[in-house]
N, C-alpha and C positions, 0 to 999 in steps of 0.2 A: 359556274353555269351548270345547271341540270339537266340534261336532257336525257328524253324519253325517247329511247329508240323502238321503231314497228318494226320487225323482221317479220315473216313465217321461217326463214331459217337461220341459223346461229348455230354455235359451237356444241359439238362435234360434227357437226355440218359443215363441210370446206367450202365456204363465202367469205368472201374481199369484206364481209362488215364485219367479221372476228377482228381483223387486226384494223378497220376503221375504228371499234370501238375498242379496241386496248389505246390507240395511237392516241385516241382522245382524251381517256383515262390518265395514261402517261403525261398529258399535259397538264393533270391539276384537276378535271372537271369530272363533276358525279355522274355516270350515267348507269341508268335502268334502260335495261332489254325485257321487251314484251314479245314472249314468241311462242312456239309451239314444242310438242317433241319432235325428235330428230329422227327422219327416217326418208334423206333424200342421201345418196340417187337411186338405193334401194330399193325403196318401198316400202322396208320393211322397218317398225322400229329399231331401232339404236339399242343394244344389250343392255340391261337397264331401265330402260321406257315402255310405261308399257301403251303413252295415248290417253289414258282415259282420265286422268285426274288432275287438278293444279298441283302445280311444284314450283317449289321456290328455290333456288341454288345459287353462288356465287361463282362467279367465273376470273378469277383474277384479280379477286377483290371486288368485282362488280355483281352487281344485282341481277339475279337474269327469273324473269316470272313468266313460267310457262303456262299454256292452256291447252284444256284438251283438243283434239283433232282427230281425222281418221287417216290413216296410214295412204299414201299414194296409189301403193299397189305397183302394178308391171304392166305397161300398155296397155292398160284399160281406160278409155277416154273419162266413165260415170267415174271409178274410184279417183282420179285425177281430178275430176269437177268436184267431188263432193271431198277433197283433200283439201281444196281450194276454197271452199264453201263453209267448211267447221271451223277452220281458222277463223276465216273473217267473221263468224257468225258466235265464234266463242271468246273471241279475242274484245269484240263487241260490245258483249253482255261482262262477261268480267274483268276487262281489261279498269273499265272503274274503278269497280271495287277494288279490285289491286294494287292501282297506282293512285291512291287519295293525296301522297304528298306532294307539297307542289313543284310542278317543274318550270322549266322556261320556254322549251320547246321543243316539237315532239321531229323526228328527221327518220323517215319512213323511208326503209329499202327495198326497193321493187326489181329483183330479176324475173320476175312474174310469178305470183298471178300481180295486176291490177289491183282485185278486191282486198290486197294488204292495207289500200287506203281507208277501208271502210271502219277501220278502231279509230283510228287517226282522226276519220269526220263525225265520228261519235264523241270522241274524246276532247275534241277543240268544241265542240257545242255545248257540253259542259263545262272547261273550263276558261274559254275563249283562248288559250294557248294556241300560238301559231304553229303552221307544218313545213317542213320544209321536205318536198318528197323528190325521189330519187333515183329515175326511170334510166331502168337498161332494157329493159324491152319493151316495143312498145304496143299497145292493143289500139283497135282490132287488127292491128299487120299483121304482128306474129300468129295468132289464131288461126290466120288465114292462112300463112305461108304455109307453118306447119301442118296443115290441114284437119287440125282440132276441130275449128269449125270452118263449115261449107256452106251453109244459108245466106241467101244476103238479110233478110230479115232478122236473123241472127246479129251478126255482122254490125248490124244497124242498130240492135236493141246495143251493144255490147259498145259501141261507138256513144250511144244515150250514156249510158252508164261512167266511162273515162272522161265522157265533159263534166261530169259532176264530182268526178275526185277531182278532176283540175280545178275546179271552179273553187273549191275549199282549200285549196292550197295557197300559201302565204308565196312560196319559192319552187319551182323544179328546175332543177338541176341535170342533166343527162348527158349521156357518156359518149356522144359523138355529135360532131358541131350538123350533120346532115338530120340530125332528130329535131332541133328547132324549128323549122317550117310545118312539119308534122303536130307538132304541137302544138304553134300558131296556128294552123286549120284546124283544132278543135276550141277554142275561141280564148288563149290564152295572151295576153299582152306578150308582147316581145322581152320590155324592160321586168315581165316576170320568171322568165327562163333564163339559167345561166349552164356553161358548159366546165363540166367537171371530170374530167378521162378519170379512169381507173388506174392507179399504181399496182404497183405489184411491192410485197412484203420487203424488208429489208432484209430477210436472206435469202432472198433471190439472189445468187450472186455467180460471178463467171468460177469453177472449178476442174482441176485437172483431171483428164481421165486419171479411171484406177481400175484395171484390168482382173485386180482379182475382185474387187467388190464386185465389178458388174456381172462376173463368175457366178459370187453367192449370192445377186439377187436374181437369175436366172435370165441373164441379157445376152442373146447369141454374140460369137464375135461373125468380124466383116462390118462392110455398111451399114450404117443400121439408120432408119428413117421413123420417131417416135411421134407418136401422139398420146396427150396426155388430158386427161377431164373426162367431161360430161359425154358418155356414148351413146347420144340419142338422135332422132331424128334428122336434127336442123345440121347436124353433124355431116353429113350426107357420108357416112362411113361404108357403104354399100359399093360406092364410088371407087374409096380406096381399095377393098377387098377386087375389085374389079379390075385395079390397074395391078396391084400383087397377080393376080393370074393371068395377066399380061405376059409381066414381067419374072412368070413362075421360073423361068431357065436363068437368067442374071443372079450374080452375087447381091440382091440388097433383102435387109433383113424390116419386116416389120413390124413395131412392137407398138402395143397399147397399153398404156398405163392409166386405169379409171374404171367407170362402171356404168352401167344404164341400161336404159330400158332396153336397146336394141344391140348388147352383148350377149347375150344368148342365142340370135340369131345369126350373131356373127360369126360364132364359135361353130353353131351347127354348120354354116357353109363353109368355113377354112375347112372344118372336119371331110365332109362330103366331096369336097376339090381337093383335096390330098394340098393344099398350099403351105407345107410344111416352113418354108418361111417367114408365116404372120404368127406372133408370139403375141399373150394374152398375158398382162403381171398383175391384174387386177389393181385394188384402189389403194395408198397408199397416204402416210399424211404428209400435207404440203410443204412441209419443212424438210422429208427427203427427196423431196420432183428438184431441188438444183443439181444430187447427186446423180437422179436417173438421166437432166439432160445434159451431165457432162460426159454420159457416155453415148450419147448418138452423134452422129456425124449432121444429121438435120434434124430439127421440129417441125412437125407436121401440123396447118392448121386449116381447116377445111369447114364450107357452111353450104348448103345446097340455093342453087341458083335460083335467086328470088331478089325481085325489086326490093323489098327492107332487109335483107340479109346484106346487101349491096349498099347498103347508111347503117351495117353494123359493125364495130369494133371488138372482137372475140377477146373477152377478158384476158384468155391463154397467152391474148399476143404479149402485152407489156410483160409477164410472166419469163416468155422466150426469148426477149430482146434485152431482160436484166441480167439471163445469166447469158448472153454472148457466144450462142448457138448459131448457125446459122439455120433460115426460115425458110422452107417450102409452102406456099401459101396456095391453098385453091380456092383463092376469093375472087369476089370484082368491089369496086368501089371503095369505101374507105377504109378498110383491113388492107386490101392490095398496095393502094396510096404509099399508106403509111411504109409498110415493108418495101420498096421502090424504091422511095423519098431516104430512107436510113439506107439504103442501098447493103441490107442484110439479108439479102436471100435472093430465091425465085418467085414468082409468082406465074399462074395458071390459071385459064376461066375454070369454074368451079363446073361443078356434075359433070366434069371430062374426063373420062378414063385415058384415053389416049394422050390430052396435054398433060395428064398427070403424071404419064409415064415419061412422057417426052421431057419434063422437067426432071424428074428425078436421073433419070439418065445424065442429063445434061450438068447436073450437080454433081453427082457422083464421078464425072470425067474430071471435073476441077481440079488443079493442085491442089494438095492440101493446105498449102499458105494460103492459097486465094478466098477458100472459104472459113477459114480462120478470122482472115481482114474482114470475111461477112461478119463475123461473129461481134469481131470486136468494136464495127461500126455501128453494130443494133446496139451494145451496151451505151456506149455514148449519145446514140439517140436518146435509146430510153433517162438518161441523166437528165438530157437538156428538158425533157416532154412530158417525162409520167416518175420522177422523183418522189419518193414518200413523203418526206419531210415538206418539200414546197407544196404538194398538195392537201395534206393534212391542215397547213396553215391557211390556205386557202378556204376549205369549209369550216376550219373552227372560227375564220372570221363573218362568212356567212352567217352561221349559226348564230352567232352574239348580235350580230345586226339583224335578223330578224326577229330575235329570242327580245329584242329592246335593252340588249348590254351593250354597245357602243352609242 
């Protein structure tokens, strides 16, 4: 089987569709990556890139064909729109030319933007090749939460817009079972949606502390309560720095591991608050985040209080529940569930500085066996729920049945 994958991000870009598409490779099947240059969560191009031109490279053996794009930028809503908009509009025009050979079917990754479907419905009108697409955020929610956009005529145009990538979609796929009614209101049959959770890599895995490593990668000792990814918005990290100056007199240490748009001004207020407790280790690649959470006592996983934030599933979670940490969660809805349900941590309503401390507190009093058996109860969860191998087989058989190989 062939298939043509749409990203706007890929490798060296830390997304769940680098080891979707090795897992898939690994099975036998050819696949070409159509994406852009690398320069999330930055902003900035990728050392090496420089944006402006096609490039062609292999990744693994695989085929990876970039386009150009303009760089995201840092909190600026236009260079984010228009980051959003050169992709899809480059990805477009030469994604054709590009990809003449033929495939089977094209399985389009959406952590947003949306207009990632826009090559996709260019590319099946040429070839009649079906799409199988593959929503973790979903529009116009997220826009809104985050408050990208605030118009309801906005809103509305942008709601126009996701019925019609739906409408050319063969399959979507989406990573929490509360996203289907959502997408059924934009006028998608039921028997066309199916549910797909996100795995986490296969070395993800539970590891012993090691006290001099976390030494030399600069991890306070004591308590220590990590968060690790995307430091943006939806994140509501502002939260956390809030319940940190709370809780500036107690032993607990708080570290961030990752990058985003709203680290800079996170750094400026630890600065400004003397909160010499909250540590900054910047971005690292995901194949050492098992070694950074074997050394916290918790994972911290946190989304700001919003009706679709509450039908969202933070990719981080399966991530923290493989390698057998225990989970401080300040979610509501199906992130919390789940964490409850595996009975691997705490959970806390979200944008609460005071439940957050009141949790963390509360964790931290725990014997240390007892949040051990959190840890080890999230591993097991995650075995029976978000396995690699049973999920991989899962959409490689998707794939062949809509691609017309079964």
């Amino acid at each position: 089987m062939h298939v043509l994958v749409v990203t706007q991000y890929f490798w060296p870009e830390n997304f769940r569709i680098n080891d979707l598409v090795m897992g898939l490779h690994q099975r036998g099947h050819r696949i070409t990556v159509l994406t852009g240059h690398p320069n999330y969560p930055s902003g900035r191009f990728t050392h090496g890139y420089q944006g402006h031109q096609v490039r062609e490279e292999q990744y693994e053996e695989i085929r990876v064909l970039r386009v150009p794009l303009l760089a995201r930028g840092q909190r600026s809503g236009v260079r984010l729109l228009l980051n959003y908009a050169s992709f899809a509009l480059m990805a477009s025009v030469l994604g054709p030319l590009l990809t003449r050979e033929r495939f089977d079917v094209m399985f389009v990754y959406e952590p947003s933007p949306m207009t990632v479907g826009y090559p996709a419905m260019v590319l099946k009108r040429l070839t009649g090749r079906p799409i199988v697409f593959y929503v973790q955020d979903l529009w116009p929610e997220s826009l809104s939460a985050t408050g990208f956009v605030k118009h309801p005529w906005a809103l509305k145009a942008v709601e126009w817009m996701v019925r019609g990538i739906y409408r050319a979609c063969d399959r979507i796929l989406v990573t929490s079972r509360a996203f289907m009614p959502r997408v059924q209101r934009l006028g998608v049959a039921p028997e066309r949606i199916g549910y797909y959770p996100q795995y986490a890599e296969g070395f993800y895995q539970p590891l012993p502390t090691n006290p001099a490593w976390a030494h030399q990668n600069g991890l306070p000792r004591g308590f220590t309560i990590m968060f690790a990814g995307n430091m943006g918005t939806a994140q509501d990290l502002m939260t956390v720095l809030a319940t940190a100056e709370r809780l500036r007199d107690e032993e607990i240490n708080w570290v961030f591991v990752g990058d985003g748009s709203v680290r800079a001004e996170m750094e400026a207020r630890v600065q400004a608050q003397g909160l010499h407790r909250v540590v900054f280790l910047g971005s690292h690649p995901a194949s050492e985040m098992p070694h950074f959470f074997a050394q916290a006592d918790a994972l911290l996983v946190s989304l700001t209080r919003d009706e679709l934030f509450a039908l969202t599933v933070p990719a981080k979670l399966q991530s923290y529940l493989a390698c057998g940490r225990p989970i401080l969660a300040a979610l509501a809805g199906e992130g919390a569930q789940i964490v409850e349900e595996a009975g691997a941590g705490l959970t806390c309503a979200p944008q609460d500085a005071g439940a957050l401390a009141e949790a963390a507190l509360q964790l931290r009093a725990l014997p240390e066996a007892e949040r051990l058996e959190m840890g080890r109860r999230g591993r097991q969860y995650f075995e029976a729920h978000f396995e690699r191998e049973a999920l991989l087989t899962d959409l490689e058989q998707t794939l062949q049945q809509i691609g017309g190989m079964q």
